[in-house]
C-alpha positions as CSV (number, residue, x, y, z in Angstrom):
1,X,-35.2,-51.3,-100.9
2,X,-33.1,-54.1,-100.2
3,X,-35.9,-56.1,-98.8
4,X,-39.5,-54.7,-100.0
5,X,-39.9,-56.4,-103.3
6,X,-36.5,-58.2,-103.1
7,X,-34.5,-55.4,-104.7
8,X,-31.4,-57.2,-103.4
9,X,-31.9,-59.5,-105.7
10,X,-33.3,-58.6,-108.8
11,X,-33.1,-54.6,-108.7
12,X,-30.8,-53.2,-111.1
13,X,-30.8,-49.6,-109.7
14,X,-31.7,-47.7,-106.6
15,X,-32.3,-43.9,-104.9
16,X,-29.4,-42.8,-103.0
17,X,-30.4,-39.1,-101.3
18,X,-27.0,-37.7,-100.6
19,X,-25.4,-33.3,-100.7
20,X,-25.0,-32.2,-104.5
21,X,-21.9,-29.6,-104.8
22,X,-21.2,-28.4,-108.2
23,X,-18.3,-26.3,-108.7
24,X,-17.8,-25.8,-104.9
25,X,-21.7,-25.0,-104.5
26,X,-23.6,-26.8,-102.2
27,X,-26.6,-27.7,-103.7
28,X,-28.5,-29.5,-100.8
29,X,-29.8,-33.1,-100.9
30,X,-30.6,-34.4,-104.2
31,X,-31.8,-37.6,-105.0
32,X,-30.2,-39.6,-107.5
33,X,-30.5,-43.0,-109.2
34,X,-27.2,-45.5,-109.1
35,X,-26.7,-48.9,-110.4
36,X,-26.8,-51.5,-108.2
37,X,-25.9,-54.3,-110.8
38,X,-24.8,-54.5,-114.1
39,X,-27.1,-56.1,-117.3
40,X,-24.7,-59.2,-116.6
41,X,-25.9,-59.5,-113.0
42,X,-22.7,-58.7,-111.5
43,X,-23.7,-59.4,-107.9
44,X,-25.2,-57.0,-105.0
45,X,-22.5,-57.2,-102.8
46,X,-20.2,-56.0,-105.9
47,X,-21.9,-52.8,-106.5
48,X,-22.3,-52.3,-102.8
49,X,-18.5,-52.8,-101.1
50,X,-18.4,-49.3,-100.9
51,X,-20.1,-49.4,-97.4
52,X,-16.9,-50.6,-96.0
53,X,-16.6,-47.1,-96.1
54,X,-19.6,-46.5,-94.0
55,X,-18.4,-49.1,-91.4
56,X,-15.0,-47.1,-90.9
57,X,-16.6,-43.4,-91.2
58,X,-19.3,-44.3,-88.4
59,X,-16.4,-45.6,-86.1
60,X,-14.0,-42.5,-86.8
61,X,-16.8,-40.2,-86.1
62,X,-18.3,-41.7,-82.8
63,X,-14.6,-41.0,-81.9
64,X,-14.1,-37.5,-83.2
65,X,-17.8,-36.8,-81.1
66,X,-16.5,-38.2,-77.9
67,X,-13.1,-35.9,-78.4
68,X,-15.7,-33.1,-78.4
69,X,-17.9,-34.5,-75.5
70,X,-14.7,-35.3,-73.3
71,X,-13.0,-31.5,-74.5
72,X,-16.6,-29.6,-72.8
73,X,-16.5,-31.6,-69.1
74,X,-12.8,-31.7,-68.9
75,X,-13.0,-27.5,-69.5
76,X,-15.6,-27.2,-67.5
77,X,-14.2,-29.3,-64.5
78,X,-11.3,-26.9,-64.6
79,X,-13.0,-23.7,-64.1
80,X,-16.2,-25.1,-61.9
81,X,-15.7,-24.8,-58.1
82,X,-18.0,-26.1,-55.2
83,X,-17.3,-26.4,-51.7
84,X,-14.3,-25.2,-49.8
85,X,-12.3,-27.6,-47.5
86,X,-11.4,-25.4,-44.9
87,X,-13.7,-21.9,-44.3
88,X,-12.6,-18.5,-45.7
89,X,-10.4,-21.0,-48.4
90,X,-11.2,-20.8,-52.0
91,X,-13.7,-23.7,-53.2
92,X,-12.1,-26.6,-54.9
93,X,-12.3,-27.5,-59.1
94,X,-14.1,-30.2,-59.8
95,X,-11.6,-31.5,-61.4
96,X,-9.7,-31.3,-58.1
97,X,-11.9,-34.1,-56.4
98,X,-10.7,-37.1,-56.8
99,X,-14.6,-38.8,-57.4
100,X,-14.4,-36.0,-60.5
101,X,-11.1,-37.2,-61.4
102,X,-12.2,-41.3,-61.1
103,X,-15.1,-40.5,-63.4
104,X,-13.4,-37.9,-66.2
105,X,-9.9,-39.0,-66.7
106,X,-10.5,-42.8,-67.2
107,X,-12.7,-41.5,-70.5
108,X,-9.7,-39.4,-71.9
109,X,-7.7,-43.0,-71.7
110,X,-10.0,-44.0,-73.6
111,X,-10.8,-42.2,-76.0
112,X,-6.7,-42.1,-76.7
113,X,-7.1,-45.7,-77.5
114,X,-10.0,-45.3,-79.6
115,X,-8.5,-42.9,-81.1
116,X,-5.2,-44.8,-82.3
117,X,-7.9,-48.2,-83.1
118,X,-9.6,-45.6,-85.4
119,X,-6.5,-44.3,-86.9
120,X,-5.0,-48.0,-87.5
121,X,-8.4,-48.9,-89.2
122,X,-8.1,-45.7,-91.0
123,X,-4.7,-46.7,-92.7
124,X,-6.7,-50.0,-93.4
125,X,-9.2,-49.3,-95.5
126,X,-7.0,-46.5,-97.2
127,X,-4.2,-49.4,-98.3
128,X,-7.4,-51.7,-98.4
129,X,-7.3,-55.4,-100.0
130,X,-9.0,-57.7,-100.6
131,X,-7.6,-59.5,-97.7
132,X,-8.0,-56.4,-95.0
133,X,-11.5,-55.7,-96.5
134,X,-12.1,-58.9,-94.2
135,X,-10.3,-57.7,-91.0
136,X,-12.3,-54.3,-91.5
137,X,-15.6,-56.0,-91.2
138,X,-14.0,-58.5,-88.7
139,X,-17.2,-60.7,-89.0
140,X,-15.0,-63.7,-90.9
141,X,-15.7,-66.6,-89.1
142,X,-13.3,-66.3,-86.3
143,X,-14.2,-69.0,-84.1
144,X,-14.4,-71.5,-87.1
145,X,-10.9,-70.7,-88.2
146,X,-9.8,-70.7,-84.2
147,X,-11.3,-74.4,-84.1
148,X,-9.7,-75.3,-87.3
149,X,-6.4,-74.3,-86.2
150,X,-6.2,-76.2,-83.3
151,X,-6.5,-79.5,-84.9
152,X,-3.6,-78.4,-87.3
153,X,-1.4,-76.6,-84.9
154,X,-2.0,-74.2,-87.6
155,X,-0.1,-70.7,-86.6
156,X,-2.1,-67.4,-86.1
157,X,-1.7,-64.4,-88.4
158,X,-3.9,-61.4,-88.9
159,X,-6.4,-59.6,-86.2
160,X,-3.2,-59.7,-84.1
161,X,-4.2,-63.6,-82.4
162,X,-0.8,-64.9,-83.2
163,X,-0.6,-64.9,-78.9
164,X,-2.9,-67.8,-79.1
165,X,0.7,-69.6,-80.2
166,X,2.6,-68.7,-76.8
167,X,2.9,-69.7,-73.4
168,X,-0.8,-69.0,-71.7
169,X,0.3,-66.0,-69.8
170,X,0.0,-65.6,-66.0
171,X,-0.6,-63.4,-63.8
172,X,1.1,-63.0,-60.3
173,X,-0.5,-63.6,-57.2
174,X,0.3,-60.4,-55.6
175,X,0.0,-57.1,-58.1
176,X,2.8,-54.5,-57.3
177,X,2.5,-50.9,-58.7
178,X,5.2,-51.8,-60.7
179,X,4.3,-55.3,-61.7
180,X,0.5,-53.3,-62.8
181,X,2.0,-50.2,-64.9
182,X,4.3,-52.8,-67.1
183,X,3.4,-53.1,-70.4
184,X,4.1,-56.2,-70.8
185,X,1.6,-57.4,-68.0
186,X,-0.8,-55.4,-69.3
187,X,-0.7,-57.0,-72.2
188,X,-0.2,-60.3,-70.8
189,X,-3.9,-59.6,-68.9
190,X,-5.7,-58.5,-71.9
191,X,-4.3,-61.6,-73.9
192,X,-5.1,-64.4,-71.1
193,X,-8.8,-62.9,-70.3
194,X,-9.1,-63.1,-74.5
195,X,-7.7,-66.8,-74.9
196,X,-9.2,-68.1,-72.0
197,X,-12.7,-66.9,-73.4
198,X,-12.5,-68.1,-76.9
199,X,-11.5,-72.0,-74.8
200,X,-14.4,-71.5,-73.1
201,X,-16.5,-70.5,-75.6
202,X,-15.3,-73.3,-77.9
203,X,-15.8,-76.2,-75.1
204,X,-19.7,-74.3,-74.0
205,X,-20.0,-74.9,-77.9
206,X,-19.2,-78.6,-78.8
207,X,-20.5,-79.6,-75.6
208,X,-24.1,-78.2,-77.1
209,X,-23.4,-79.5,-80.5
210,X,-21.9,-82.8,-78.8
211,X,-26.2,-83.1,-77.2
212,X,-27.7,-82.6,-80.5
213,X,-28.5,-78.8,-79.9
214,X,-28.8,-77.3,-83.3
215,X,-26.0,-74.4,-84.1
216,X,-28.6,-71.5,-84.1
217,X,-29.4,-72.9,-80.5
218,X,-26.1,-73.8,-79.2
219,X,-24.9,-69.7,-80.4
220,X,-28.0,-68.5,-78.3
221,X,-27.0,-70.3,-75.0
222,X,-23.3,-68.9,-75.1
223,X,-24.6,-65.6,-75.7
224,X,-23.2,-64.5,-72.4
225,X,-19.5,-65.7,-73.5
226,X,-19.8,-64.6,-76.7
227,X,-20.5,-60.9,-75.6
228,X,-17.7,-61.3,-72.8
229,X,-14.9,-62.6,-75.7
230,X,-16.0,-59.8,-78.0
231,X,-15.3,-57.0,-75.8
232,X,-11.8,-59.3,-74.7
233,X,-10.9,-59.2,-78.3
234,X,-12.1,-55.6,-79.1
235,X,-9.7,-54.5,-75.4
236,X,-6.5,-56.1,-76.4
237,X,-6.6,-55.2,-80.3
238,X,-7.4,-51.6,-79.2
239,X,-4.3,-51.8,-76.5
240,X,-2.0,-53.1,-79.0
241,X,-2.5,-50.5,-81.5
242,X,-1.9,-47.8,-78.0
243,X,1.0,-49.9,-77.5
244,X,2.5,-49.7,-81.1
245,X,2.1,-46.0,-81.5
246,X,3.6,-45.3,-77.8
247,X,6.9,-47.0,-79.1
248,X,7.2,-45.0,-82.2
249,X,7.9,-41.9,-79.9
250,X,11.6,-41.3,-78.3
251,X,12.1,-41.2,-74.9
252,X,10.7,-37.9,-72.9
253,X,8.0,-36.1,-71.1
254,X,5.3,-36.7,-74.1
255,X,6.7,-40.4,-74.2
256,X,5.5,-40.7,-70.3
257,X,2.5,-39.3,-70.2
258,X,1.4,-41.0,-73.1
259,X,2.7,-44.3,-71.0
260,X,0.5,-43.1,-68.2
261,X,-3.1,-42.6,-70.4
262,X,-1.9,-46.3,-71.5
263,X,-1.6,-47.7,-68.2
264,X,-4.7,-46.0,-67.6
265,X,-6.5,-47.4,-70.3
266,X,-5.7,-51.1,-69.5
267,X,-6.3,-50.2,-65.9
268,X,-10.2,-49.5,-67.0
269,X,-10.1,-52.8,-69.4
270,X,-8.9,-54.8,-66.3
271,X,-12.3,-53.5,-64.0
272,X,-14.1,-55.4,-66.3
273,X,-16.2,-57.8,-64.4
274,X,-15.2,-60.4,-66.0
275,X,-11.8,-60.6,-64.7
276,X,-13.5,-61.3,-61.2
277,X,-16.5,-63.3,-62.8
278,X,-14.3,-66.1,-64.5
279,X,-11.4,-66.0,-62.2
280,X,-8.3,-64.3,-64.3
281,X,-7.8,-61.8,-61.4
282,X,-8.0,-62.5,-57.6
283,X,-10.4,-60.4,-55.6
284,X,-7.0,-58.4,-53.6
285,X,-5.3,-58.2,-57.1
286,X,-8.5,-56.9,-58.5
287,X,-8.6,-54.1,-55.5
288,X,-5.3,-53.3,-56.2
289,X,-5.9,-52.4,-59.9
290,X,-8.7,-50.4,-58.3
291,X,-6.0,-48.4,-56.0
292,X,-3.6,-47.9,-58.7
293,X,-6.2,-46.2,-61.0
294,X,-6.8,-43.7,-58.3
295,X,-2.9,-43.1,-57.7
296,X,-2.6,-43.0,-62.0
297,X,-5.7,-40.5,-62.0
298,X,-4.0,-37.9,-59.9
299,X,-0.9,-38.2,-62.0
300,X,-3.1,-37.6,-65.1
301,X,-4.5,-35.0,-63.7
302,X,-2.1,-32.0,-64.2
303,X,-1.9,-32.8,-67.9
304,X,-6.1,-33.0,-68.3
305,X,-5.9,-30.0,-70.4
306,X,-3.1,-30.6,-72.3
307,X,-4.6,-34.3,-73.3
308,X,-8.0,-32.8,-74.8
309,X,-6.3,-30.0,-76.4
310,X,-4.4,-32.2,-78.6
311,X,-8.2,-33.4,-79.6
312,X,-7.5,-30.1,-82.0
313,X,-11.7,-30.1,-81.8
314,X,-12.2,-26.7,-83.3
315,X,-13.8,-23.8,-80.2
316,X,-16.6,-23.7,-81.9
317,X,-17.3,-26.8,-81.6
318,X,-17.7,-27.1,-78.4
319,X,-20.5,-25.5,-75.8
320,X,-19.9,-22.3,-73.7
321,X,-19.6,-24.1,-70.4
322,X,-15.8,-25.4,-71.6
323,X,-15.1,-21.6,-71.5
324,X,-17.2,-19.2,-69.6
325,X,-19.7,-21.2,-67.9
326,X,-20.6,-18.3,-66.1
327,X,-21.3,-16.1,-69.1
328,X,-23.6,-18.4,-70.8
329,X,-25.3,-19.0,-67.8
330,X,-26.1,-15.3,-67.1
331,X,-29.4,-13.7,-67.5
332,X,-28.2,-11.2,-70.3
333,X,-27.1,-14.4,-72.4
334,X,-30.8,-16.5,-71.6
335,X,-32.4,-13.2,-72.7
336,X,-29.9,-13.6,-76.4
């Protein structure tokens, strides 16, 4: 609509099929007509702000899905056996084998930091201004105001870049266990991979502009930075909100293994290849991140259950194999 006929700009009204419940009825999908603009041609965008909504429903959801996804293969990993080590010995859970373990648990992480991003941008939009509208969308010209800022020594607030005012952080030359499950290190990483890429996107893009490239141009060649400093951003924003819910808990056994699915979580940010591709992580320190997960993985593991419980995604939700594979794999149940 927006575009046939340009309805975007000189359509008063439009079709909006959505469910129909009257009274508590359901009704099934209806059509009806809403005003897009008003006789005084209050503008598009006025009438249609209420897809901010969309924006943070589609997010919230693709979380609450991969709860459910995550819930049916963790299930299923506990009850599923193949191979024995040792003959006459019972055969080992899939969950047991530390491949299984390397590929499943790293997913629960992150889906627990999804899960707090989702919440946080929940609480936005609910105590929504005008202001946050802008941090929901997060499309504001970020790089504009980064560039801006640097000629004025102008201080950071908002979208959580006030790190761009601090030391640049650094990492040590040899990674420890301890030195790797700190937060503050982890945060340190995730904030150095993010500030070093927005510098390096900035210089890729006055260097262009500096030739005579035209902006469109100059944003197409630094694609590949651009992709790699939106995902840096999206890590560390994500990590801080893990990192601000972890500290409203007291200290105890929920209070640690929620530090473990953190460490866990930063651990899978930090095998990002571009740690190794731009140089923020050594090629041994890089190895060692890639030990530690396997050490943190079989740590996680005895609490697998527990973690995808607290999903709270209803049973019927999720497929027979998280229960009794066997059952709904049976020749009685393919006959049903």
């Amino acid at each position: 609509m927006t575009e046939l006929g340009h309805g975007s700009n000189h359509a008063t009204h439009t079709i909006v099929f959505s469910q129909l419940n009257i009274n508590g009825n359901n009704e099934g999908v209806h059509a009806l007509i809403a005003q897009i603009r008003d006789a005084d041609d209050n503008r598009f965008a006025a009438f249609m702000s209420p897809l901010t909504a969309g924006r943070v429903i589609i997010a919230v959801n693709a979380v609450y899905q991969s709860k459910v996804g995550v819930s049916i293969a963790i299930r299923y990993a506990l009850t599923r056996r193949a191979f024995s080590l040792k003959p006459n010995e019972p055969e080992v859970l899939l969950l047991d084998y530390p491949s299984h373990q390397r590929r499943l648990l790293p997913l629960i992480a992150k889906i627990y930091a999804l899960s707090f991003g989702a919440n946080y941008l929940k609480m936005l939009y609910v105590k929504r201004t005008p202001q946050s509208n802008k941090t929901i969308h997060v499309s504001k010209a970020l790089f504009a105001e980064y560039m801006a800022a640097q000629k004025r020594n102008k201080v950071f607030k908002g979208l959580g870049l006030e790190h761009m005012n601090k030391p640049c952080p650094v990492i040590p030359a040899h990674l420890t266990s301890t030195t790797l499950r700190c937060t503050q290190f982890q945060m340190d990483a995730l904030c150095l991979r993010e500030r070093e890429l927005l510098n390096r996107f900035v210089a890729d893009v006055s260097q262009c502009l500096a030739k005579g490239e035209s902006k469109e141009q100059t944003f197409n060649m630094s694609y590949q930075v651009a992709e790699d400093l939106g995902k840096a951003f999206s890590d560390r924003a994500i990590f801080q909100t893990f990192v601000e819910a972890e500290a409203t808990l007291a200290s105890g056994s929920l209070k640690d293994v929620l530090g473990m699915v953190r460490s866990l979580y930063a651990f899978n940010c930090l095998e990002d290849i571009t740690y190794l591709r731009y140089g923020f992580l050594s090629v041994d320190n890089g190895a060692a991140v890639r030990r530690e997960i396997t050490n943190l993985c079989s740590e996680v593991r005895p609490h697998a259950l527990a973690l995808v419980s607290s999903f709270g995604s209803p049973d019927a939700f999720l497929s027979p194999i998280a229960f009794n594979w066997v059952g709904a794999n049976s020749w009685s149940s393919v006959q049903h």
